[in-house]
C-alpha positions as CSV (number, residue, x, y, z in Angstrom):
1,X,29.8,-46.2,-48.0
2,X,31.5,-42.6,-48.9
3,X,30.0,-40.6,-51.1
4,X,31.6,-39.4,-53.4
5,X,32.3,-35.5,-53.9
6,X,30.9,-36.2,-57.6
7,X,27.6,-37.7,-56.1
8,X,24.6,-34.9,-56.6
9,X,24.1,-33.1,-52.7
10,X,20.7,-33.5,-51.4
11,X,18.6,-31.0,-48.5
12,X,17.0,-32.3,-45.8
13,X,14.0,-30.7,-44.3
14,X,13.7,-31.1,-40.6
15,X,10.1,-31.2,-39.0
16,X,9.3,-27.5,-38.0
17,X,9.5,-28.3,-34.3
18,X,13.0,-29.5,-34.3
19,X,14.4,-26.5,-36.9
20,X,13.6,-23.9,-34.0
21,X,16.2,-25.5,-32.1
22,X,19.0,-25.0,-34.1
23,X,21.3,-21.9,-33.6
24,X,20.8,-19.3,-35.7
25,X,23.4,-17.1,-37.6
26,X,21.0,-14.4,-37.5
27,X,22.1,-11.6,-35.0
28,X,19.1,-11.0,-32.4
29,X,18.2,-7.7,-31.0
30,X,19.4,-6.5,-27.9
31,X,17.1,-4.4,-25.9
32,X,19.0,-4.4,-22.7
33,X,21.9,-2.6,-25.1
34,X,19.5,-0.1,-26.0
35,X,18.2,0.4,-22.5
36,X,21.5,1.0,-20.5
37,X,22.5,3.7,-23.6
38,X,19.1,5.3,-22.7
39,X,19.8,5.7,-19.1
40,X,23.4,6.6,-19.5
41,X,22.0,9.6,-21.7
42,X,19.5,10.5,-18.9
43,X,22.3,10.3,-16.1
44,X,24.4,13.2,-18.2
45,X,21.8,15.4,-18.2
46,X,20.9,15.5,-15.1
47,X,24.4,16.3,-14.1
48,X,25.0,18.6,-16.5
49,X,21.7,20.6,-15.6
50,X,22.9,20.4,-12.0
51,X,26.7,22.1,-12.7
52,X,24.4,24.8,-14.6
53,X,22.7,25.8,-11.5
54,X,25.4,25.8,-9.0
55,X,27.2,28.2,-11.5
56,X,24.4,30.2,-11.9
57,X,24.8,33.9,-11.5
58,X,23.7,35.2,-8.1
59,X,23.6,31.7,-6.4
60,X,27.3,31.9,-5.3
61,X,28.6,33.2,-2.2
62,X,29.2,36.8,-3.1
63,X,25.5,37.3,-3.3
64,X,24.6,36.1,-0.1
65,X,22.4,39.3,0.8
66,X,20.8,39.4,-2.2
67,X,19.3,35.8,-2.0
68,X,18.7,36.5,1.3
69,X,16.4,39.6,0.4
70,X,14.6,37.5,-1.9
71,X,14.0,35.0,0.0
72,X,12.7,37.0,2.7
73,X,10.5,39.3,0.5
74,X,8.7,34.9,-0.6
75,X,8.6,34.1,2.7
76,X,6.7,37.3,3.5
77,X,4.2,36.6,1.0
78,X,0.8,35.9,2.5
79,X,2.1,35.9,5.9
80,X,2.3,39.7,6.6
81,X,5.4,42.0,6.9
82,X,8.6,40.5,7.0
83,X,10.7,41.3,9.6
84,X,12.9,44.3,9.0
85,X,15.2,47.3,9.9
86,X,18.4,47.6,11.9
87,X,20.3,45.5,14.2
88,X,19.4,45.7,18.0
89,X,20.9,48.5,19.8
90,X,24.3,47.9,21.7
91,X,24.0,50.4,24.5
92,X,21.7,50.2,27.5
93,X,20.6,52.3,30.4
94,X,19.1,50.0,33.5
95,X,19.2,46.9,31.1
96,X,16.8,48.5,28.5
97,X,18.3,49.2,24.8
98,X,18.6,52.7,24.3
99,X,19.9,54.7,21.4
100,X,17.8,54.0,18.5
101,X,18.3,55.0,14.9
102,X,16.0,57.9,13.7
103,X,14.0,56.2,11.7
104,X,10.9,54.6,11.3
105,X,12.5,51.1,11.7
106,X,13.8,52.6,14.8
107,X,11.2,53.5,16.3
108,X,9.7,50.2,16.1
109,X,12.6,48.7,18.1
110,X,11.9,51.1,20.3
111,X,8.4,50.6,20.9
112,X,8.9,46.9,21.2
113,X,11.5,47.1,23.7
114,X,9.7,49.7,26.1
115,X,6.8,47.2,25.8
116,X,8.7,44.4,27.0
117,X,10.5,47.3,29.8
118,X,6.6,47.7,31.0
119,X,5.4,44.8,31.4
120,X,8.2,43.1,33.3
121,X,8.1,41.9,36.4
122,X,10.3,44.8,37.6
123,X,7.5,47.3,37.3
124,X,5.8,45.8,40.1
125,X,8.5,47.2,42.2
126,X,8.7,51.1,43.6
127,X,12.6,51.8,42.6
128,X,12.9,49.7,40.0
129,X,9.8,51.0,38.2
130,X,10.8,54.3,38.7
131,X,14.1,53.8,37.2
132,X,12.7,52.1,34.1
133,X,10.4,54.8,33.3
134,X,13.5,57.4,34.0
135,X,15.1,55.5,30.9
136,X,11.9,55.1,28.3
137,X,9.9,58.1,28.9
138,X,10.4,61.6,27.5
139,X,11.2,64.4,29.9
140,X,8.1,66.2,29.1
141,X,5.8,63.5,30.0
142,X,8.2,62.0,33.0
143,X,5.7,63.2,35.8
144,X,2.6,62.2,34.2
145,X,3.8,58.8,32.8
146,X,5.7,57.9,36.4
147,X,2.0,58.7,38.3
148,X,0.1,57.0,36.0
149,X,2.0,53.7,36.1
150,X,2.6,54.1,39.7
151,X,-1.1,53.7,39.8
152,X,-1.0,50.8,37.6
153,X,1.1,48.6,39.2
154,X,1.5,49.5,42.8
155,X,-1.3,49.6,45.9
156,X,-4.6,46.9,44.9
157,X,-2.4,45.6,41.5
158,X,0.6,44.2,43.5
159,X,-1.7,43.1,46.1
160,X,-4.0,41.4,43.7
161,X,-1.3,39.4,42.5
162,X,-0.2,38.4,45.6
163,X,2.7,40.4,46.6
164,X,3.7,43.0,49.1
165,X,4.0,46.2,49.6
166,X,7.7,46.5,47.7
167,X,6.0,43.5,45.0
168,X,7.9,40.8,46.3
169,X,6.6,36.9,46.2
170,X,5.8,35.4,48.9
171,X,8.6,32.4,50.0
172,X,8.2,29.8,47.9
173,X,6.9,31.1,45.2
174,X,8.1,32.9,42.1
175,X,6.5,36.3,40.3
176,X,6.2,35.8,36.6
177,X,5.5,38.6,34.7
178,X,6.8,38.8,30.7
179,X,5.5,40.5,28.0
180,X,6.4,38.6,24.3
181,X,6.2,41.1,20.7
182,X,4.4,39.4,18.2
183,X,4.6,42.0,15.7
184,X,4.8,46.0,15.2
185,X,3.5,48.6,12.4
186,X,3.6,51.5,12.1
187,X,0.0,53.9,12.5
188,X,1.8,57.5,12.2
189,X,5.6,58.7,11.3
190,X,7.1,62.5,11.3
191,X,10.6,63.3,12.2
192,X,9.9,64.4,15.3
193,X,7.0,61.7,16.2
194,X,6.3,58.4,15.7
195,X,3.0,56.1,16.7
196,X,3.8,52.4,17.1
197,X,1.2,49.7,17.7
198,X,3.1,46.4,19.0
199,X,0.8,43.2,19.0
200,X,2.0,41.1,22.3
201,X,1.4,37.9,24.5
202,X,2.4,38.0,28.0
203,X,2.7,35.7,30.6
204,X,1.6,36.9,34.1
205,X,1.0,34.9,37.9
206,X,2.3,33.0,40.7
207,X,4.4,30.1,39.9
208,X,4.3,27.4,43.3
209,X,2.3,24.8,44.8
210,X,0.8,27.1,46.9
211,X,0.0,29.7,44.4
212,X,-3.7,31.0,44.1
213,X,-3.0,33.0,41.0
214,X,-1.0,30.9,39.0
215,X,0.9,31.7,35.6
216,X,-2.0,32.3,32.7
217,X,-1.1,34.1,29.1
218,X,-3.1,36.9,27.8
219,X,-3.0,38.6,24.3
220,X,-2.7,42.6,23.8
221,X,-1.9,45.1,21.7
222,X,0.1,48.2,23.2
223,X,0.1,51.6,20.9
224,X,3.0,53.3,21.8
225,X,3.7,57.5,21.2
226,X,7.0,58.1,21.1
227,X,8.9,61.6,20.4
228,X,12.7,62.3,18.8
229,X,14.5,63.9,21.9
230,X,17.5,64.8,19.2
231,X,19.3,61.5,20.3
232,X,17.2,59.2,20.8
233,X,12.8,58.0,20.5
234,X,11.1,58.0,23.7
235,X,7.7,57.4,25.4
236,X,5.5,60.0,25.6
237,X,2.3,58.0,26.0
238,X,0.7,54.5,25.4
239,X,-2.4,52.8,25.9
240,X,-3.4,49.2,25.7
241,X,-6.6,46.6,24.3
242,X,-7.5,43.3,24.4
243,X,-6.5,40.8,21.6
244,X,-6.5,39.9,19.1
245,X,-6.4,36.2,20.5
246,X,-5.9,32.9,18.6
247,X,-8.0,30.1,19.7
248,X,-5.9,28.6,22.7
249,X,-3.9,25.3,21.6
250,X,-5.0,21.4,22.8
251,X,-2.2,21.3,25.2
252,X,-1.4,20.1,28.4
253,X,-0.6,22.8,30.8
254,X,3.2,22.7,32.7
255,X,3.3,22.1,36.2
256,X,3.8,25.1,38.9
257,X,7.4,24.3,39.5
258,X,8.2,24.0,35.4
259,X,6.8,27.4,34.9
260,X,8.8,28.5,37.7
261,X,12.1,27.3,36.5
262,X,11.7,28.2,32.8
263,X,11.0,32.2,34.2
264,X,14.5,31.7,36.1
265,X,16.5,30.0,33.3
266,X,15.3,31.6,29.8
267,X,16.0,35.0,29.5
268,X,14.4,37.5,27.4
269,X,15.6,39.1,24.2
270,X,16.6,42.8,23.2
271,X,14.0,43.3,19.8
272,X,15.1,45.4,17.0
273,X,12.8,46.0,13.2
């Protein structure tokens, strides 16, 4: 039977088990809420830090050399000079650069470039060595620098090496003889005279099956007197030492006919500090 709306309303308690079933009115906390708004805050400034730095002063692209120069001068750190100085020459005189700047930098091109000029392969022949040292040496010390590498590289050398008379290979095989800058400085620097030491590698045999003086590398150091002609730095004297060598690399040597055709298809390079 109805109750009626007069009749006195009773509560009933539910065992504790069953009450936590109920839904609740209660509003719960949301931590997944609270999570993505922590994230989305994050997310903001990290783009915001990021359009900061790409409109940073000095980062654009009008300042090009000057990040350049700076990263240069970190690069350099702790790993000796950083390479410097002007722009190769453009002019040559029997494919040797010729026409350096009269400075110090410019002297170190040229004493780089004269030591790759000398220890090409072309020295090993009479007219072309003669024509080379026609273009690097000073007039002054012409005669004496001409006998003295005539000497050096003709008679017992060329024969040593395998070749004849006018240094050519014998058919078949291939003359390799290249001489690699590592580095320059300077040891001495006046107007008129200039003393350049240039640390090198070279590479110097008979490439072919037959060979029996096949291609080996060797580490130098050429110091190179040059003198200001009023145009132009050229050799008046240099002499050469052993080393400094780095311990030699765990690597398979190339065969007799790669050696030969990397000397025929990579050329060498025109150096400028």
């Amino acid at each position: 039977m109805p109750l009626s709306d007069d009749q006195p309303r009773t509560r009933t308690r539910l065992p504790v088990g069953e009450q936590s079933s109920l839904p609740s009115n209660h509003r719960q906390p949301r931590p997944l809420r609270a999570l993505v708004a922590v994230l989305a805050v994050v997310t903001l400034l990290v783009v915001a830090i990021a359009i900061a730095n790409r409109v940073t002063p000095g980062t654009g692209s009008g300042s090009d050399g000057a990040s350049a120069d700076r990263a240069g001068s970190g690069a350099a750190s702790g790993a000796g000079p950083a390479p410097s100085g002007d722009q190769p020459v453009g002019t040559t005189v029997n494919g040797i650069p010729t026409g350096y700047p009269h400075t110090e930098p410019g002297a170190q091109s040229a004493a780089t470039n004269y030591a790759v000029a000398i220890g090409s392969a072309d020295m090993f022949r009479t007219d072309n060595r003669h024509g080379i040292v026609a273009t690097i040496a000073d007039p002054g010390a012409l005669a004496g620098l001409q006998n003295r590498l005539d000497q050096g590289f003709g008679g017992d050398t060329a024969t040593r090496y395998g070749l004849d008379a006018q240094g050519r290979a014998p058919k078949g095989l291939t003359f390799v003889s290249r001489t690699v800058p590592v580095g320059t400085k300077s040891t001495g620097y006046s107007e008129g005279d200039a003393k350049v030491e240039v640390w090198c590698t070279g590479l110097t045999g008979l490439a072919g099956e037959r060979s029996v003086q096949p291609v080996t590398t060797n580490w130098f150091t050429l110091t190179l007197s040059l003198h200001w002609t009023g145009s132009d730095w050229k050799l008046t004297d240099f002499t050469r030492k052993s080393g400094p060598a780095p311990l030699p690399g765990d690597q398979q040597a190339a065969t007799a006919d790669e050696i030969a055709g990397s000397a025929e298809q990579f050329g060498g390079f025109r150096y400028a500090r």
